[in-house]
N, C-alpha and C positions, 0 to 999 in steps of 0.2 A: 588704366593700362599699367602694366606692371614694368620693371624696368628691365627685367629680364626682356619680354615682348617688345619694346621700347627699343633694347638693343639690334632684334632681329630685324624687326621691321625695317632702321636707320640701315642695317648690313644689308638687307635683301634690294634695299632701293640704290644701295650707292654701288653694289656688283651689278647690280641692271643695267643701269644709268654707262657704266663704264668709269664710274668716279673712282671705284677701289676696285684694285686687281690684284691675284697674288700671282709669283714666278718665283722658280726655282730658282736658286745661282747658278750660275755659271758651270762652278765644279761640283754641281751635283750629281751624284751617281747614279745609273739608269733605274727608273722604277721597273723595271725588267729586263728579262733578258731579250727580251723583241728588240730591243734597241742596241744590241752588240750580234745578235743570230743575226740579221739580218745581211751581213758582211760574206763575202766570199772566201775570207780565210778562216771564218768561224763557222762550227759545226756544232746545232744545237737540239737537245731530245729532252724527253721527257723522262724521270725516273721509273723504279718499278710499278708493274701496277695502277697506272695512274688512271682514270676515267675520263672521256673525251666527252663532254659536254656539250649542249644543243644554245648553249647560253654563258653568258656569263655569270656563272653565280653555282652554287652548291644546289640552290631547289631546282634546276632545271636537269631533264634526266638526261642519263649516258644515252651516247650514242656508240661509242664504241671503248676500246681499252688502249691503251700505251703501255708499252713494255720494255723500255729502257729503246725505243724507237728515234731514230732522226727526226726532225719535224723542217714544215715551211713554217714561220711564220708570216702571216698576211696581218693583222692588224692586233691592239692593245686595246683593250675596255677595261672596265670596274667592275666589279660586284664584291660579293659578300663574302672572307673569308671562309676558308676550309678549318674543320678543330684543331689546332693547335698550330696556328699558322696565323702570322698578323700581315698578309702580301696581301691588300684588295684589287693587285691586277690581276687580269684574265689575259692570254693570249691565244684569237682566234688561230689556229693550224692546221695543217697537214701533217698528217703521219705518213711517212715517205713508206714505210713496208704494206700498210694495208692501204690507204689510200681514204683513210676516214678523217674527214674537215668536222671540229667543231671544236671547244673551249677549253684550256687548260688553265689552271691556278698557275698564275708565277712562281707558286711557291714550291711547284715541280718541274720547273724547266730548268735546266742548266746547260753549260757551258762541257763540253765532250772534246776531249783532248784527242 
């Protein structure tokens, strides 16, 4: 066994087990913006042209478009970034103008003044 494999296997068994955990600090900043939309004095959409996704992730197809629209968000997942974009969260949403739920990159939601 190689020690590269050595090293996985020791990682895979001691996050199973519950021996090694990682956590963010404290004053870490939200991996997205799910975590501040969420609030009732904040109002949060997606940029132009964005694609509303059936999944979290870039291979799964559009479901519909976002176009500088409001959103709900309902929950945070992972996938795979979008090109020129290193955010691997997704947030499941709502489009408050058309009424289409499905997956947006982090790296298109923002904070609307």
């Amino acid at each position: 066994m190689s020690l590269s494999d050595l090293v996985k296997t020791l990682l895979t068994a001691a996050l199973a087990t519950g021996v090694l955990a990682f956590a963010a600090p404290a004053s870490a900043a939200p991996a997205s913006p799910a975590a501040y939309c969420n609030t009732s004095t904040t109002v949060c959409g997606c940029t132009d042209n964005v694609k509303i996704r059936s999944g979290p992730g870039t291979g799964y197809g559009a479901v519909g478009l976002c176009a500088r629209d409001l959103l709900i968000i309902h929950e945070t997942g992972f996938g795979d970034s979008p090109p020129g974009c290193n955010d691997l969260v997704w947030d499941r949403s709502t489009d408050r103008r058309t009424g289409v739920t499905g997956w947006i990159s982090g790296c298109y939601i923002a904070e609307f003044a």
